[in-house]
N, C-alpha and C positions, 0 to 999 in steps of 0.2 A: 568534727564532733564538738556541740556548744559542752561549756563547764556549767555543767548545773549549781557549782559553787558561787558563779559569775554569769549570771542570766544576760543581764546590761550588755556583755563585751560580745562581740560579734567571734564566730566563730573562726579559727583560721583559715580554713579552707575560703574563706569569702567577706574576706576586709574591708571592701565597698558596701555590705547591707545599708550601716546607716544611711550611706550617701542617696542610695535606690531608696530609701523613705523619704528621704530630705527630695529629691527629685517628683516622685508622687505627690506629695503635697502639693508640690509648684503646681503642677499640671494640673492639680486638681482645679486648685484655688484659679490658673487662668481660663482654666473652661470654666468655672462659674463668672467668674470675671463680664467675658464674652457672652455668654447666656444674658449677664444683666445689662450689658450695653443693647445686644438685640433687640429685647425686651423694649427697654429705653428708645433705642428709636424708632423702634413699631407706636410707641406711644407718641410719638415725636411728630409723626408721618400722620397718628389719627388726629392731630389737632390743625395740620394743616401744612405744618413745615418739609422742607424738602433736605433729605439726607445729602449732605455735599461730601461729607469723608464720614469714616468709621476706624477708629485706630490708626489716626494720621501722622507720620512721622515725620518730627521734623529735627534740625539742627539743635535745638532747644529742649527735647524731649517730644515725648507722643499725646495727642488730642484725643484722647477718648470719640466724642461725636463731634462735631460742626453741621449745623445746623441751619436753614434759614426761609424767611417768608420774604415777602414783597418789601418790608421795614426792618427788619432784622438779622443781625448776625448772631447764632448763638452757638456759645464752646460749651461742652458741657462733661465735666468729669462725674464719672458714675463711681459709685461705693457701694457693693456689695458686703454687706456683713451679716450676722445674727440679730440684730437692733439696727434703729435707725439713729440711735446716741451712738452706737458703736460707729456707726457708718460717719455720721456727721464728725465724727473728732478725728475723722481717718484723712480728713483734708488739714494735709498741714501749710503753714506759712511756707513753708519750700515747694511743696508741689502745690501752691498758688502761684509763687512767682514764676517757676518755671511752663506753665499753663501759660499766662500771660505773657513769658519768653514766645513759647511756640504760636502763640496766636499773632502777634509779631510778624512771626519771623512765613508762617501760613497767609498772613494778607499781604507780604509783601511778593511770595510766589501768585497769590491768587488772585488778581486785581478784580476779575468780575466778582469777586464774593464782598465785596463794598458794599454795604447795605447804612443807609444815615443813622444807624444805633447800630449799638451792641455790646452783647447780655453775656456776663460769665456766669453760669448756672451748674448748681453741683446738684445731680441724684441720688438719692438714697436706695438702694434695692434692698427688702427683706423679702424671707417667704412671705412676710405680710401684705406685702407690696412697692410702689414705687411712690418716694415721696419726692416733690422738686422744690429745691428753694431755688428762686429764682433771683438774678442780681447775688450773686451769695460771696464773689468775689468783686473787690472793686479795685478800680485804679485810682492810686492816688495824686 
């Protein structure tokens, strides 16, 4: 029985609730996650590119999409948020470089994915839609 003097405190009988909300959220937040990668590379596909991986693991961490045409290799981290400011600040200097690790550490597994360029591109997903900056990570 909850202490109605103590709403906040989970009740004894079931001392994991918080944690089953803290779990909820996750799962929510990586089905939309997934939803806007989807998304992204159905958009990907209608410009002409060929899906090579979708949530690619590698030693380095995970590839959201990879991507590519006849001239290009393209990695592309997705951000799903409520805004596309919200989205764009969601790439940090750490999961830049670790992108750049995994793309690494993915053409040295993939040798046919060689293409003479290549583009690290971050997308935005809102409900408003998908915005792409392209080149948005660079190597220096």
């Amino acid at each position: 029985m909850a202490n109605s003097a103590y709403p906040h405190i989970a009740p004894r009988g079931n001392p994991i609730a918080p944690a089953r909300a803290g779990k909820a959220k996750r799962r929510q937040a990586e089905t939309l996650g997934r939803r806007a990668e989807d998304e992204v590379a159905a958009l990907l596909r209608g410009k002409g590119y060929r899906i090579l991986a979708v949530r690619l693991k590698t030693g380095g961490g995970e590839i959201d999409i990879v991507a590519a045409d006849r001239q290009c290799l393209v990695f592309v981290e997705v951000k799903a948020r409520p805004s596309f400011s919200e989205a764009a600040y969601a790439v940090s200097a750490r999961q830049q470089a670790r992108l750049i690790q995994s793309a690494s550490i993915a053409l040295a597994q993939n040798e046919s994915w060689a293409r003479p360029d290549i583009r690290f591109d971050v997308a935005l997903v809102t409900a408003g839609g998908i915005q792409f900056i392209e080149n948005a990570i660079c190597i220096n």
